[in-house]
C-alpha positions, 0 to 999 in steps of 0.5 A: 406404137411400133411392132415391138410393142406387141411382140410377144417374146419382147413382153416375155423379155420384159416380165410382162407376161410370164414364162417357164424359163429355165435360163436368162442372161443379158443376152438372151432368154430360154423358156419352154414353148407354150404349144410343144412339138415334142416332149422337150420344146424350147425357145431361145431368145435374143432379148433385143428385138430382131424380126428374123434370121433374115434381119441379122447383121454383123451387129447380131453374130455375137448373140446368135453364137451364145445362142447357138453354144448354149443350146447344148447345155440347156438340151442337156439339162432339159434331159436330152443327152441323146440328141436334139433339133435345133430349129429357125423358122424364117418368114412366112414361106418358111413357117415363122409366126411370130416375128422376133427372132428365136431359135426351137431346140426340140428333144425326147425319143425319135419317134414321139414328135407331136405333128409337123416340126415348128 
């Protein structure tokens, strides 16, 4: 058994657990977080399993660029027309929890974030 084989978001990826998606594609799959910080939280996923940021290489720059470019769309669809954040927590000093890489885009008025940022 590898770490794979409990990652979360690779069981998301894998249909073995349900998710609110509002986007997939071979690449990549979008879905609302299960514990908001905002009033819009989403996770984007790369559906290979990378640990962090930190574990990229040259192999992943293609997938994090169509992470990174679709982010807008779905914002935008998720009713953020006036703003968003986009956030990558990377290790444990830098407040990752779980170890496959995601990116949070978080949105709605400035002033109604739920506690500290992801």
């Amino acid at each position: 058994m590898n770490a794979q084989d409990n990652c979360i978001f690779c069981k998301i990826v894998a249909g073995q657990l349900p998710s609110r998606k509002v986007y997939e594609d071979d690449d990549m799959v979008a879905f609302h977080d299960i514990h908001p910080k905002a009033p819009v939280h989403l996770l984007v996923i790369p559906r290979l399993h990378v640990d962090s940021l930190a574990d990229c290489g040259a192999g992943e720059v293609a997938v994090l660029a169509r992470m990174m470019l679709k982010v807008p769309e779905l914002a935008r669809a998720a009713g953020c027309a006036n703003g968003f954040r986009t956030v990558i927590n990377t290790g444990p000093d830098g407040g990752q929890e779980v170890y496959h890489l995601h990116l949070h885009v978080l949105g709605g008025p400035r002033h109604e974030w739920k506690g500290p940022l992801p």
